[in-house]
C-alpha positions in Angstrom: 29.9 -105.6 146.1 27.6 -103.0 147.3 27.5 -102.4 151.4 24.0 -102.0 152.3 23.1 -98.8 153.8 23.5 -97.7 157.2 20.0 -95.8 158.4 20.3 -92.5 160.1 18.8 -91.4 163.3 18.3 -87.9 164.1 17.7 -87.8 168.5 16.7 -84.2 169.1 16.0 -83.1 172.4 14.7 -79.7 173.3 14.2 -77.6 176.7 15.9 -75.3 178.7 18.3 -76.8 181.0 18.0 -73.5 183.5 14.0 -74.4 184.2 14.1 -77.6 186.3 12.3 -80.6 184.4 12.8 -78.7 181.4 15.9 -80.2 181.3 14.9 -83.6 180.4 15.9 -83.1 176.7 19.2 -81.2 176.9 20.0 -84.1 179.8 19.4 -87.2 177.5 20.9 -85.6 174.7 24.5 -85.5 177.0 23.7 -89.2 178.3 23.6 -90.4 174.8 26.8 -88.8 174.2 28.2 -90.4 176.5 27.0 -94.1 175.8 27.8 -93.7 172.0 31.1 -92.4 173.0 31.5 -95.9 174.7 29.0 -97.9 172.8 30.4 -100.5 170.6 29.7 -100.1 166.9 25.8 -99.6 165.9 23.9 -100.4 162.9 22.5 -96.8 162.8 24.2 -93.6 162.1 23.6 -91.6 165.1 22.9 -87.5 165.4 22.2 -86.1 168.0 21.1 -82.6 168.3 20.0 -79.9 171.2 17.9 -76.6 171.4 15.8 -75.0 173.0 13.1 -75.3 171.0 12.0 -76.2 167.7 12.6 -73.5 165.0 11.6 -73.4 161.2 15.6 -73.7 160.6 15.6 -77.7 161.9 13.8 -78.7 158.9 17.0 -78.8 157.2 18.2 -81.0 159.7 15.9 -84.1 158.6 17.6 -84.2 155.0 18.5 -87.3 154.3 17.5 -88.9 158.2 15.6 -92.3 158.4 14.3 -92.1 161.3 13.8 -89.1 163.5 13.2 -89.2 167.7 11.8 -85.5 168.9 12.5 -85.3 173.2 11.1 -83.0 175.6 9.4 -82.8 178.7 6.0 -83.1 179.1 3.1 -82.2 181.5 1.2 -84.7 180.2 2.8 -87.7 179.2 2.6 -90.5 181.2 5.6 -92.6 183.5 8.1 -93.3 182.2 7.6 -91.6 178.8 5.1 -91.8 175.7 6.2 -92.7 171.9 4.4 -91.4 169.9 4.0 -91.3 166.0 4.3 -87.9 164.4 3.0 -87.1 160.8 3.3 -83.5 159.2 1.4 -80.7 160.1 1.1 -77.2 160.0 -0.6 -75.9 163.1 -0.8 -72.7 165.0 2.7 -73.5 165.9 3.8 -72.1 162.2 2.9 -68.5 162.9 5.1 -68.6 166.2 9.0 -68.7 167.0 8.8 -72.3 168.3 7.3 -75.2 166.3 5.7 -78.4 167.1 7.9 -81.5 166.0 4.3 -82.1 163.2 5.6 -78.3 162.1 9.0 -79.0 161.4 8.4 -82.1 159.2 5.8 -80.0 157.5 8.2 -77.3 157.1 10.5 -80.4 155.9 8.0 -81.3 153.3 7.3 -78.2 151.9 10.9 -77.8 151.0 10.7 -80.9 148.9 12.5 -83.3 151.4 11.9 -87.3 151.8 10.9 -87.4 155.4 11.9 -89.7 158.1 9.7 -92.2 160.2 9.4 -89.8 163.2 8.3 -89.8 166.6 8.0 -87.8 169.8 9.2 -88.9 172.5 7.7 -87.3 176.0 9.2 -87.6 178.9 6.9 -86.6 181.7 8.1 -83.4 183.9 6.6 -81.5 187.0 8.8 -78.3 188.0 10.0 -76.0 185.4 10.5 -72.9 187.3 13.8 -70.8 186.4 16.4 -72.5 188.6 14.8 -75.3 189.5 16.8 -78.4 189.7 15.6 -81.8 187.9 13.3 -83.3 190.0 13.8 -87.6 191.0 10.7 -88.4 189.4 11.6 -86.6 186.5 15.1 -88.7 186.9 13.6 -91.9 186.7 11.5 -91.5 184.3 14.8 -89.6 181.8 16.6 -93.0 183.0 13.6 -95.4 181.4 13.6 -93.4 178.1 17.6 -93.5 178.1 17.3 -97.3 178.3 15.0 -97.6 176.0 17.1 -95.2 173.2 20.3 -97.0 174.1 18.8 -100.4 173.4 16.7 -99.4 170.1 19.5 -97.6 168.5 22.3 -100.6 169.6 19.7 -103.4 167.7 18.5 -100.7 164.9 15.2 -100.7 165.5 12.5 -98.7 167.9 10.7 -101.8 169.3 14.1 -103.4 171.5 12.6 -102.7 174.1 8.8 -101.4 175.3 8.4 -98.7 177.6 7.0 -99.4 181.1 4.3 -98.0 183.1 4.2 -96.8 186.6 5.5 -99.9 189.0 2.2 -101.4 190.8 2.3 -101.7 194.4 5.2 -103.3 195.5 7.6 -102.4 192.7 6.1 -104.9 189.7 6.5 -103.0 186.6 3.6 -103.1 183.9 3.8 -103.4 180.2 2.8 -100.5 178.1 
């Protein structure tokens, strides 16, 4: 009898945990540790992997990964976080040190590899000076998108859960 196979999930979070908010990624990386540490068996296979940034190098690590999460802080994204669907790309990230999460699956694809469902995951971030410490907001909103990981990768699937929006007055969530 053949065992069916076991997808594999690639989390990887990037920032610098020195710069304040910046340290969304590197922080939800170490949480997931944690809870898979503890976590009762998964249907997934489960990587997790921290930077910086993005280099051309990462490419390599999407061989053979299902589906792929990118994490980082954003200045843009809005409470508690924002999924969003990533295809490949080169952009003017490819003549830099640091690519986008589009670059690296480009990069990915130009070497010949199958490439995973991905997705970026931002997590939005206010104060990244050198120093800096997380800020609460920044807190809650790395403790929404930890639920949400924690609960998609114990069912398999990205969609155990939806994000929320900003509580309305009086602390009633909304639905994304």
């Amino acid at each position: 009898m053949v065992s069916p196979k076991v997808a594999r999930w690639l989390v990887f979070g990037v920032g610098n945990p020195s710069r304040g908010d910046d340290a969304i990624g590197p922080v939800l990386l170490e949480r997931l540790e944690a809870w898979r540490a503890s976590a009762r068996e998964m249907p997934i296979d489960l990587t997790l992997l921290t930077d910086f940034q993005w280099q051309i190098e990462h490419a390599l690590d999407l061989a053979g990964v299902d589906v792929a999460i990118f994490v980082d802080a954003s200045l843009t994204a809005g409470a508690p976080f924002r999924m969003e669907r990533l295809a490949a790309r080169f952009d003017v990230t490819y003549t830099t040190h640091a690519l986008s999460p589009a670059c690296v699956l480009a990069v990915a694809a130009r070497l010949g590899q199958a490439l995973p469902e991905a997705w970026l995951m931002s997590i939005p971030g206010r104060d990244f000076e050198l120093g800096a410490p997380l800020g609460g907001a920044s807190r809650a909103h790395l403790d929404a998108a930890f639920d949400f990981l924690c609960a998609s990768c114990a069912a398999g699937r990205l969609d155990a859960q939806r994000p929320m929006r900003d509580p309305l007055p009086g602390g009633a969530p909304t639905d994304a």
